[in-house]
C-alpha positions as CSV (number, residue, x, y, z in Angstrom):
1,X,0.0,0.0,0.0
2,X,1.3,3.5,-1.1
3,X,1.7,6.4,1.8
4,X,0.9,8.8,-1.1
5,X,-2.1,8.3,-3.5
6,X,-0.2,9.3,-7.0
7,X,-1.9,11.9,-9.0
8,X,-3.0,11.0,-12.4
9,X,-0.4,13.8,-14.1
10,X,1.8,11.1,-12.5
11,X,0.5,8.2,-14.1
12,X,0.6,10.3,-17.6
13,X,3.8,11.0,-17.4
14,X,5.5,8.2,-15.7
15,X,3.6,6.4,-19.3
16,X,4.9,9.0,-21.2
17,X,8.4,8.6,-20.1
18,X,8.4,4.5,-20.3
19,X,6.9,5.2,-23.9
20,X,10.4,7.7,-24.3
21,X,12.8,5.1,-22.9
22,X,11.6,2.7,-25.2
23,X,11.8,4.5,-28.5
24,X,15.1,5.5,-27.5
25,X,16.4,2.0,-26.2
26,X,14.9,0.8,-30.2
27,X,16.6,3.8,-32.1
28,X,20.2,2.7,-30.4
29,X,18.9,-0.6,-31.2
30,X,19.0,0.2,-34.6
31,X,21.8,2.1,-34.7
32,X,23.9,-0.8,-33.5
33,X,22.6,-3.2,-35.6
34,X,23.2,-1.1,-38.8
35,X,26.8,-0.6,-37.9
36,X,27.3,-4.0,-37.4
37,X,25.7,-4.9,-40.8
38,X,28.0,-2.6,-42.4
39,X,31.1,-3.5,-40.3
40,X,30.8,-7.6,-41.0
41,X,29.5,-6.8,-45.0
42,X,32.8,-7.9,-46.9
43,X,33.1,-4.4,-48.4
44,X,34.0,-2.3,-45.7
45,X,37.6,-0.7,-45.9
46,X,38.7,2.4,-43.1
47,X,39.6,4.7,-45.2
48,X,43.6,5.6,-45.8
49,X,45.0,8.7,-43.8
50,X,45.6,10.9,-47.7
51,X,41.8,10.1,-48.5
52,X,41.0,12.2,-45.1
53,X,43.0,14.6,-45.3
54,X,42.2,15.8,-48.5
């Protein structure tokens, strides 16, 4: 049992920022797996110190 009854404004944002966390958790998510596809595709060189400095 809760000392404190939690307001509703609570409840909507304590949603709202579990909905936040999530899509943010995905997008890294994402972001990981894409540069992992790219890293282990055979195709992938770093590119040679003259290419960046030019």
């Amino acid at each position: 049992m809760a000392l404190k009854v939690e307001h509703e404004i609570h409840q909507r944002r304590k949603g709202r920022n579990v909905g936040v966390g999530l899509m943010l958790g995905a997008f890294v998510v994402l972001v990981l797996a894409l540069t992992f596809t790219k890293i282990t595709s055979g195709d992938f060189e770093l590119p040679k110190a003259n290419e960046i400095s030019q």
